[in-house]
Each structure stands twice: as C-alpha cells, then as structure tokens.
N, C-alpha and C positions, 0 to 999 in steps of 0.2 A: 549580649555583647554591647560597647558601649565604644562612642565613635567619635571623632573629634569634631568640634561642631563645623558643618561644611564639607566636611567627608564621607558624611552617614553616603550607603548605597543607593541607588535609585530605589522608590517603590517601587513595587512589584503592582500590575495591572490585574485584574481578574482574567485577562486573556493568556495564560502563558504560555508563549512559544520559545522556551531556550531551554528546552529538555526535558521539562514537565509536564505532567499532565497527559488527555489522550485525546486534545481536540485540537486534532492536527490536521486540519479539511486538505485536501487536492485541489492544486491551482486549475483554473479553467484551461490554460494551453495545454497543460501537463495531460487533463480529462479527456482532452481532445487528439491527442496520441494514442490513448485507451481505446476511445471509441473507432476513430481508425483502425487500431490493431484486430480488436473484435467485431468489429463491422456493428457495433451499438453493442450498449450495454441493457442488457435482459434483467439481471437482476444486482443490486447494491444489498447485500446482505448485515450491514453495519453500517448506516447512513443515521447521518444529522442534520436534522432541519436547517441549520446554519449554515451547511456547508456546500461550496458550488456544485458539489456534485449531486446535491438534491433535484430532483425534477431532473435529473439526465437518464435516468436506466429509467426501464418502464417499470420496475414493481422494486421497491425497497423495505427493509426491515429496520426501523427507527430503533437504536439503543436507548435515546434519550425517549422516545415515548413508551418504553417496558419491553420492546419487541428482542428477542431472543434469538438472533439471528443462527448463531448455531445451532440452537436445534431447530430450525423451522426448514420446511423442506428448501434445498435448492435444486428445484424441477427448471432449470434455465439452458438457454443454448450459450449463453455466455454471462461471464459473473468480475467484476470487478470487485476488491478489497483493500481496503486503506484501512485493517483492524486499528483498536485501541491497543497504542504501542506497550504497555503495562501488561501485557496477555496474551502476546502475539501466538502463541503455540498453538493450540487450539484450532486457531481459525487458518494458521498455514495446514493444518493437520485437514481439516474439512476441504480449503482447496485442493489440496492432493488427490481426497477421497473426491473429488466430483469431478477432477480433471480425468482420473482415473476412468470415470463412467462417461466420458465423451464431452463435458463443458468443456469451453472455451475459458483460462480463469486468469484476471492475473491481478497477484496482488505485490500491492505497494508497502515493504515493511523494512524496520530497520536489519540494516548488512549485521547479520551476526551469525557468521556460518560456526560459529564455535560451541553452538548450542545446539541442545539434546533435540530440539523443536526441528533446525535448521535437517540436521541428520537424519532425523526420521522421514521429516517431508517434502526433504530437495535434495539434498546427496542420496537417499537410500530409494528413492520413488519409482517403483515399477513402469510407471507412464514415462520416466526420463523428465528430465527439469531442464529450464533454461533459465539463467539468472541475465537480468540487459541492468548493467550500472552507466549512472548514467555518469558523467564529469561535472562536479563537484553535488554543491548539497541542493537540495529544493527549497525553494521559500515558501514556506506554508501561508494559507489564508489563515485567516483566524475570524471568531465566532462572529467578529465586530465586520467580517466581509474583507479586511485589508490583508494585504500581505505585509506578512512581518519579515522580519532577520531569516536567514539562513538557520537551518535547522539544527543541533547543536551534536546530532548526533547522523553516521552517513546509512543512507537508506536508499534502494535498489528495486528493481521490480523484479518477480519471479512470477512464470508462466512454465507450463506441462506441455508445450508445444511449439515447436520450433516455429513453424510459420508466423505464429503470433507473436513470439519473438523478434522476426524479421518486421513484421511490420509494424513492433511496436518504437525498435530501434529507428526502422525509417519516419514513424511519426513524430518522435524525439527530434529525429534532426530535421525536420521541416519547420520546427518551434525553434529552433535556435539549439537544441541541447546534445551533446553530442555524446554516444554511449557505446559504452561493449559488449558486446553479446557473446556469453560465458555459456557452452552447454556441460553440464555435470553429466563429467564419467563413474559410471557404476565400476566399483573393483569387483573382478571375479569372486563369488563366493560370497559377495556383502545382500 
C-alpha cells in the first residue's frame, strides 16, 4: 500500500502492545493484587524473563526458555496465569483441571466468553468459576520494562474460588482499579 508522503503510519516497534503478539507481561500493582488474593504466588507456569512478574512466584516455567509449562506438572498451592493470548484455551483448560484438584489459580486472559475454551472451563467447571472484571482495560508492560497503551482488546481475571475472588477484587481496589465480581451459574443438566 502506498501513502502520501507525511501520512505513511507510525512504525511499528519490535514491542507490540495494540493487539499482537503474546508478550503481554502484568503490571506490578496489578501482581500485587494476585499475590494478595493468593497469599503468594507458588507457581507461574508461563513466565517471561522480561516480565514483572518474574522472580515473583517461587518456581516458574519460562516459554521463552523451551519450558512447556503445560505439560509440566503444576504440584502448587497456588498458580497465577497471564497465558500467550494467541492460545489461550489450553491453558484455561489446565487451570480448571488444577483448580479442580484444590489450587488456588487465577488467571489473567482476554474476556471471551463466546468461546468453546471459555465454555468448557468457566461456564461448564465442576469447581464453579468466578470471573472479577475489572473497569476498563490494563496497560501492559512490555519486554522494554515500560508501560504501554491500553490494551486493544478487554481482558478479566478468572478464579475457581470464590474467596480468592473476593480478595482479588479487594486488591484491585486497593490499587486504584475498581471490579466486578461475576460468579458463573451452572444450568441444570449442563
């Protein structure tokens, strides 16, 4: 495409936060609502060196260094998730299964209750789901450490347990964010 000269679009950065991409790190206050709700975080099972929430849980699974975090065991009392947005299924599918077995989990993924992923492991979840949205979007860090823009797309936390819901909603608004805490009804017979 061919632009008028003075018009062409910004460059695009090797950092991209406006919808692309899967390196979308959790801001530190944001972290620290988590760790509040869960009383610390045990295990980060999809963690990136670049991203604040390295060195926060005690034992992490690096993407970026080959680690497989889904299939590696999660033996944790509690588990924090900010999966790669591009895949999210999967790894909501593994919270469910561990929140199921008595973790504490909660992850941070984009609102899309209209999918098969969403259905299987937040509306249909034997453990019962609690979705905390928060009011408006999160500004992601990015690999460079800064925060960027607003995220281009709206993204919410989901938890298998009420309590940690409450307390994740009260750590939200102790940062300033203020959220709704959604617990998903099972229909009879689903």
């Amino acid at each position: 495409m061919t632009f008028l000269p003075g018009l062409e679009p910004p460059q695009r950065t090797t950092d991209i936060h406006d919808g692309d991409g899967d390196d979308w790190f959790t801001p530190r206050h944001i972290l620290g609502a988590v760790v509040f709700a869960l009383g610390g975080i045990e295990l980060d099972p999809c963690c990136h060196p670049g991203s604040p929430a390295h060195g926060v849980a005690d034992r992490t699974y690096c993407l970026s260094d080959g680690d497989d975090g889904l299939a590696m065991p999660w033996d944790a009392r509690s588990v924090f998730v900010n999966p790669p947005y591009s895949d999210v299924g999967p790894w909501l599918e593994r919270c469910r299964i561990a929140a199921g077995k008595g973790a504490g989990v909660v992850a941070l993924v984009p609102t899309r209750p209209e999918t098969r992923a969403w259905r299987r492991s937040v509306f249909e979840a034997d453990c019962g789901a609690f979705i905390v949205q928060q009011t408006g979007r999160i500004r992601f860090v990015g690999s460079d450490g800064q925060t960027h823009g607003n995220g281009m797309i709206t993204t919410c936390f989901v938890t298998w347990h009420e309590g940690i819901a409450k307390e994740l909603r009260t750590g939200l608004a102790d940062v300033g964010i203020h959220a709704t805490l959604l617990k998903v009804m099972r229909q009879e017979g689903s």
